[in-house]
N, C-alpha and C positions, 0 to 999 in steps of 0.2 A: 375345390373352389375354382370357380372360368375366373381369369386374369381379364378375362374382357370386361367381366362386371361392374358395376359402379363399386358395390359393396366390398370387394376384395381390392378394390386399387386405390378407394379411401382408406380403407386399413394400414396398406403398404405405404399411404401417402403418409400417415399419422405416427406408425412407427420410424419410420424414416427423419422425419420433424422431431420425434421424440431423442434419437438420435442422437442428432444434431444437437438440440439443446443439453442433453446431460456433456457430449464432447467440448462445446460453447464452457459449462460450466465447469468442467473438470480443467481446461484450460486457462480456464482465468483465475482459479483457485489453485494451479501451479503458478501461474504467473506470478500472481499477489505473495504465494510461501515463499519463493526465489527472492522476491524481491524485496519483504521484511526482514530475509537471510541477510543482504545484500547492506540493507541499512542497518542493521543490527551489527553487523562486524564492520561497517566503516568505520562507526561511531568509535567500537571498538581500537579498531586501528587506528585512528585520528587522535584519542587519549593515549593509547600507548607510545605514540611515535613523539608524544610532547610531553612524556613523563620528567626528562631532562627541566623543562620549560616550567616545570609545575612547581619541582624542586627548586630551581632557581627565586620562583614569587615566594615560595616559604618561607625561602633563608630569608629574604627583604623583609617580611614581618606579614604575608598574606597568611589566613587563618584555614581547616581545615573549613568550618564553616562556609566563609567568602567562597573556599576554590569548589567546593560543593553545590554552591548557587551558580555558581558561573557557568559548572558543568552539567547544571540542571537546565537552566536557561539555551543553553545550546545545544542541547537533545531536544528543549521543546521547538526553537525552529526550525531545528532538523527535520524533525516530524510535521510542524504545519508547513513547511515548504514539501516535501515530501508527498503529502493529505493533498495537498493546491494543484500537483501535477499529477496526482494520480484521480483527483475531480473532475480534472480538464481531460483525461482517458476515458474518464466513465463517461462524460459530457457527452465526448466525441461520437463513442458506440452509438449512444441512447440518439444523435439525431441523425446518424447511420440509419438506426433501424426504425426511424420515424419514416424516414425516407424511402426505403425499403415497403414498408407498412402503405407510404403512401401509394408508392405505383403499384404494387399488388391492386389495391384498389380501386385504382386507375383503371387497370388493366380489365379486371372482374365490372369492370363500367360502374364500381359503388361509390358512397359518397365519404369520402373521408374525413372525418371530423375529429379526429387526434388530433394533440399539439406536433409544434414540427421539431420536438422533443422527448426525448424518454428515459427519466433518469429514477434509477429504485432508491427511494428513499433512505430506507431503513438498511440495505448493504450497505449503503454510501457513508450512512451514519460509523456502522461499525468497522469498515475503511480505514475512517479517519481516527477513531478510537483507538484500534489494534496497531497503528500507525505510529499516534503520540505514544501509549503506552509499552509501544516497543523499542522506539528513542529514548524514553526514560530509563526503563530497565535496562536498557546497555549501560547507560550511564551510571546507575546504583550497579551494575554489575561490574562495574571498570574501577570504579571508584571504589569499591574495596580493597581494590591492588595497590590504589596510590596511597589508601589512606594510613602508611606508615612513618617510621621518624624520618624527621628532617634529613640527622644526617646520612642515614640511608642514601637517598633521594638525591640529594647533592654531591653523594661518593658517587654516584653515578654520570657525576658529569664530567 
C-alpha cells in the first residue's frame, strides 16, 4: 500500500477515529463504574457512621418502617442530585463536540446544520437509572445491618 494514496490514509484516518472513540468510550465507562463505586459506599458509609443516631430515634418510639422511608428517600436524592451532575457532564461533552463538529466544518468550508448540542439520549436515560437504582440498593443493602433490636443499637452508644 503507497502511504501517499488517498485510499490508504483514509483507512489510517478511520482506524485512528475508530480508536479514539472505543478509548473515548472505555473511558467514560471507567469513569461512570468508579464513580457508582464511589456513591454506592458513601451511602454506605453515611448509614453506618449514624448507626448510633438511628438507634437513638428508635429508643424515642421511630418505627423500623419510618427509619426505612427516611433512608429510602435519601438515597433517592442522592441519586437525583448525583443523575443532575452527572447530566450537566454529559451536557458539557455533547456541546464540546458540537463545537468540535462545527469547526471541522468550518474548516472543510461545509455547512453545518447540527444543533450547538449533542446529548445521547438513551445512555443518558440509563445514567440516570443505574444511578437511582444504585442509591437505593445501598440503601436496602445497609439497611439490613441496622435492621436489628433496639437494644442492640442503643448498646452501641
Amino acid at each position: 500500500c503507497d502511504w501517499s494514496s488517498d485510499v490508504c490514509s483514509s483507512d489510517l484516518i478511520n482506524q485512528v477515529r475508530w480508536i479514539g472513540i472505543v478509548r473515548e468510550l472505555f473511558n467514560s465507562a471507567l469513569f461512570a463504574f468508579s464513580a457508582l463505586l464511589n456513591i454506592f459506599f458513601s451511602i454506605v458509609a453515611s448509614i453506618e457512621i449514624r448507626k448510633k443516631e438511628f438507634g437513638t430515634m428508635r429508643a424515642i418510639g421511630l418505627s423500623i418502617k419510618d427509619l426505612k422511608g427516611i433512608l429510602l428517600r435519601e438515597g433517592l436524592v442522592y441519586g437525583i442530585v448525583s443523575s443532575f451532575f452527572g447530566v450537566l457532564f454529559i451536557f458539557y461533552d455533547g456541546v464540546k463536540l458540537s463545537n468540535i463538529l462545527r469547526k471541522g466544518a468550518e474548516f472543510k468550508h461545509i455547512t453545518y446544520n447540527g444543533t450547538w448540542y449533542i446529548i445521547p439520549e438513551i445512555p443518558t436515560l440509563l445514567f440516570i437509572l443505574i444511578t437511582i437504582s444504585i442509591c437505593v440498593l445501598a440503601v436496602t443493602f445497609t439497611f439490613r445491618r441496622l435492621n436489628k433490636n433496639i437494644i442492640e443499637q442503643v448498646r452501641d452508644i
